[in-house]
N, C-alpha and C positions, 0 to 999 in steps of 0.2 A: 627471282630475288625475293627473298625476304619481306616483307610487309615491315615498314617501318613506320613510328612516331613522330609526325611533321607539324611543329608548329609551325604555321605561314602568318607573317604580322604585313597586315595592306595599311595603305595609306587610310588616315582617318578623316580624308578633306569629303571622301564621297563613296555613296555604298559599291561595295560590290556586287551589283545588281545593274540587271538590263533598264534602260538603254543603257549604255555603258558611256561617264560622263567623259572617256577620253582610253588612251591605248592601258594606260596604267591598271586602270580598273580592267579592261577587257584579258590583261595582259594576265593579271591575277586569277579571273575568272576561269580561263582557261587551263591556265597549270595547276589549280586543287581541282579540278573536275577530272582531269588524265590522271591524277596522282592517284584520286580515289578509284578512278578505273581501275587503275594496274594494282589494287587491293591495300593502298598505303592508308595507313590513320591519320588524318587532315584536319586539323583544328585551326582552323581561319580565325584570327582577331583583326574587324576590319567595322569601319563604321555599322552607325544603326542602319536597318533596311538594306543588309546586304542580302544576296538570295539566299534563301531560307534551306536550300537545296543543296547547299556548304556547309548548313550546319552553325554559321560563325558566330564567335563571341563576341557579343559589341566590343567597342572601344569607347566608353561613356568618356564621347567629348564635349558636351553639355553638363558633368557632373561638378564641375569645380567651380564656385566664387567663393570671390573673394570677402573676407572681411570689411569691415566697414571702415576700420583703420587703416588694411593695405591700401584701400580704395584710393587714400587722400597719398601715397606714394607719390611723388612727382615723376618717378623718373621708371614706375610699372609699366612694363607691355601691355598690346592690345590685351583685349579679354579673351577673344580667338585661339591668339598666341598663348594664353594661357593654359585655355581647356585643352589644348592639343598636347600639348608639353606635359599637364597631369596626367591624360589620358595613357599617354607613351610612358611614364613614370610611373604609374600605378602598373601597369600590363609587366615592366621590365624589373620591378619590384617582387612580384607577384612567381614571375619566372625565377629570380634569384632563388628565391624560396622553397618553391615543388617542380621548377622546370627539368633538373637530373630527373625527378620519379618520373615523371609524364610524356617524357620527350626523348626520341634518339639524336633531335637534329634540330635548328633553330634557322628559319631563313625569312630573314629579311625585306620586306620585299618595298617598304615603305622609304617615302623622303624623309625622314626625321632622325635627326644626329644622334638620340639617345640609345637606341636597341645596340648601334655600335660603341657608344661610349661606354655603355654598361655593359657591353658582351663579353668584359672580363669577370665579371662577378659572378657568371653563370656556372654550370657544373655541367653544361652538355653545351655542344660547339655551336655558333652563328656562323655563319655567311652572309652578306650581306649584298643584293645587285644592284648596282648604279646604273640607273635609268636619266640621269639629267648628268650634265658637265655639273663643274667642282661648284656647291654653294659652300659661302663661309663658314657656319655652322656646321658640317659635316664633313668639312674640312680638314679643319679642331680638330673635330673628336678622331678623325683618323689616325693626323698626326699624335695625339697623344695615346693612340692605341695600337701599337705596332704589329703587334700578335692578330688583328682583325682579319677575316678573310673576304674576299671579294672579286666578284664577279661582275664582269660589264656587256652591254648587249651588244657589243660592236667593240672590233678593233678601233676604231676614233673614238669611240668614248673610254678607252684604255687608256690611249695616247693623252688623251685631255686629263687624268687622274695620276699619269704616273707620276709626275714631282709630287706624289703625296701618299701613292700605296702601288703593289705589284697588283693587275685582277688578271683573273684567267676572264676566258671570251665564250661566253655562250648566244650565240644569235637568238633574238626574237623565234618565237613559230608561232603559226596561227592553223586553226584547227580545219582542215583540207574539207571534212565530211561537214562541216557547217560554212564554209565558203566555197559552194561547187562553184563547179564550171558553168555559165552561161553562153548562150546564144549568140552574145554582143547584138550592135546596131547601130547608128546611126548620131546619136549622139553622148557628149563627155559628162560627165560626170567628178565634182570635187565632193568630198566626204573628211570629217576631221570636227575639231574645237573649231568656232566660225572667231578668230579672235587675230588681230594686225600680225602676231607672227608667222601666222601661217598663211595668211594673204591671199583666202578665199576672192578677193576683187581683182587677183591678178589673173586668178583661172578662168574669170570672166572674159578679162579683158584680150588675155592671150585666146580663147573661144571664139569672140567674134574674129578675130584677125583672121582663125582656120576656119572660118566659115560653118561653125558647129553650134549647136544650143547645146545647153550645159544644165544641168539639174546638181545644187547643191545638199547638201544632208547633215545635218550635227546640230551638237548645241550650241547658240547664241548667247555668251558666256559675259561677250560684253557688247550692251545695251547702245552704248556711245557709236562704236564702230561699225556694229549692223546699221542703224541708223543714217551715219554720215556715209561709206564705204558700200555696201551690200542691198540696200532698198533702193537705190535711186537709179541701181543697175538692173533689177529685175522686170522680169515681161521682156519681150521680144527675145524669145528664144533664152529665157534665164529665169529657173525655175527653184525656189529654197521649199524643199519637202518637208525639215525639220525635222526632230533629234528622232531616228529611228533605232527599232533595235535590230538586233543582228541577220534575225531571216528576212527580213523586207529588206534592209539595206543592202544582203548580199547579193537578194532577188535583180534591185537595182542595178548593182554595180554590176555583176554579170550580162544586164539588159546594155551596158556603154560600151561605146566603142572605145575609149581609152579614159583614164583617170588623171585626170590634170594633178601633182603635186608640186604647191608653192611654197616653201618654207622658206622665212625670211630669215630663222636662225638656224644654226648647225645642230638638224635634227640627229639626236642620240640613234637614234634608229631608222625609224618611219613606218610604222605597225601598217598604215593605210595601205604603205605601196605592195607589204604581202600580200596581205587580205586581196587589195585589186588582183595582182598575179594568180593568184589562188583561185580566182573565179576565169582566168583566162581571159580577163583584160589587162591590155597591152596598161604602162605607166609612161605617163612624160611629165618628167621631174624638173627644178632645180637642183644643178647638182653640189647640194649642201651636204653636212656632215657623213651621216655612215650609209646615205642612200646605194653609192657608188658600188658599196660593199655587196649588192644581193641584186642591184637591179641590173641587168645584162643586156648586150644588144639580140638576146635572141629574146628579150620580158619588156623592153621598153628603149625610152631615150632619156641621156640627160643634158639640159639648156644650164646653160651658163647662168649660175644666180641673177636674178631677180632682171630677167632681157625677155619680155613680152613676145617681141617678136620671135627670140630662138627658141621659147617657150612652144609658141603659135606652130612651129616646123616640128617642132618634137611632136606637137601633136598629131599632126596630118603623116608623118611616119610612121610612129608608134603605132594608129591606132592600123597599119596597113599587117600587121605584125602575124605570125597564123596562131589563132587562141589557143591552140593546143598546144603549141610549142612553148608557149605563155605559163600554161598549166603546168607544164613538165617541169618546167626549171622552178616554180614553187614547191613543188614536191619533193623536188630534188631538193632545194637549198632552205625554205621557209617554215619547213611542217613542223608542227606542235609533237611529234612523235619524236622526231630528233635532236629537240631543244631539250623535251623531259625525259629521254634517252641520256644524257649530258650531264642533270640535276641531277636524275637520278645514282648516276657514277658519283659524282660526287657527295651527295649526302649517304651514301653506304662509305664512304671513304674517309668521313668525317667522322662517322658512327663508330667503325672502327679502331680509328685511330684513339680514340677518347676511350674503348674498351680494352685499348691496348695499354695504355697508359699504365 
């Protein structure tokens, strides 16, 4: 194929840069590094301190205050909400302008309603992938932009969009040659945002019931809930390593004999349970949103939302599981080679269609 023109716009809440502060970022990271491999021109706009090794254009979301008159506004949003809003406004402004010269293709990759509310304005095609169920804002701008195209990472998170736009389905992948295979061992391991909807204190909890010590990893996003939920639990066989990046955390998780996944809401995908798979450890899930979709009974178990105990049995199952057969069905169903195998069809599809025109 052809070398094509990708502008990739990331969320501007956190760099694109290791550690990676959650799947989003990781999720980013990985599909302009294969893009670039397979010879595409990849211009990343994604916060400040994203790795350097993408090349990417900030997204100056520190650039905008306000006046001194807006200030005394009553009824003005956060300041936050601001500078993220100019940020995505200045970037999709900027695209109106030179985006036809500079670009075969425009993909979306961020939460922010504007890239698709304005993807009419543009002179070269967007896509845009839903990564979260419907928020109101980006709702809007759907509805008032019919022409928009879109992508979801999971049949469920299709299903949760459709009273508001058609997406095709391209599953997550996560990159197979930087999450090997490991040795497994002895005990679980949870990895993820350490924050109440993902209910790192339940993979605690369900832990001791299967009689396993558990080592947690990620970042501590809220201060409150580590504190009341997560400290009080650790020691005796419950261990928080903290926010690692991708070759020690895989090192880890390839070292566990299964990876506990607690989601207390209907996760869009579940990046964690590939990456687990992908190093040939077994996964015992709740079985929330699109996990059901990838994770198998030859890759893991799934417990009934938010039931400790069925959680506890998934575990002692799961982790009996053979790693290698673990490994297979991520290769087969998770890899980052047939996710941007998928892209890739589609932004030549897109390219053409707009030269066709």
């Amino acid at each position: 194929m052809t070398g094509l023109r990708i502008c990739l716009i990331a969320s501007s809440r956190f760099p694109v840069a290791e550690p990676f502060a959650g799947g989003l970022e990781a999720h980013t990271h990985a599909l302009a590094t294969e893009l670039q491999r397979r010879g595409h021109s990849v211009t990343l706009f994604a916060a400040p301190g994203s790795d350097p090794l993408l090349a990417a254009d900030a997204l100056q979301v520190d650039a905008y205050e306000p006046s001194d008159v807006a200030r005394t506004d009553v009824g003005a949003p956060p300041l936050g909400w601001m500078q993220e809003h100019h940020a995505y406004l200045a970037l999709m402004l900027e695209l109106g302008r030179a985006g036809g010269g500079r670009f075969d293709v425009v993909h979306n990759n961020s939460l922010h309603h504007l890239p698709v509310a304005m993807s009419g304005a543009l002179a070269v095609p967007l896509v845009t992938t839903l990564h979260t169920p419907p928020t109101p804002w980006l709702e809007s701008a759907i509805r008032l932009t019919p022409a928009a195209r879109f992508v979801a990472v999971s049949r469920f998170t299709a299903e949760q969009w459709s009273s508001s736009t058609r997406a095709d389905v391209i599953l997550n992948g996560v990159d197979t040659d930087r999450w090997v295979a490991g040795g497994g061992g002895a005990d679980a391991i949870w990895f993820g945002r350490l924050v109440p909807e993902k209910a790192p204190h339940l993979a605690v909890d369900a832990a001791r019931r299967a009689g396993m010590a558990i080592d947690l990893a990620g970042p501590a996003y809220d201060p409150e809930y580590f504190t009341r939920e997560i400290e009080p639990r650790l020691g005796d066989g419950v261990r928080y390593l903290g926010h690692l990046g991708t070759v020690e955390l895989a090192e880890r998780v390839g070292r566990a004999a299964v990876t506990a996944v607690t989601p207390l809401w209907d996760e869009p995908y579940g990046l964690v349970a590939a990456e687990s798979m992908a190093c040939g450890t077994p996964v015992a899930a709740f079985d929330r949103g699109a996990l059901a979709e990838f994770v198998s009974d030859e890759s893991g178990r799934l417990a009934a939302p938010g039931d400790v105990a069925a959680l506890a049995r998934a575990m002692i199952d799961a982790a009996a599981l053979p790693r290698g057969a673990v490994r297979r069905h991520a290769l087969q169903h998770c890899s980052l080679r047939t996710m941007v195998d998928q892209y890739e069809a589609m932004y030549s599809w897109l390219a053409h269609e707009v030269r066709a025109a």
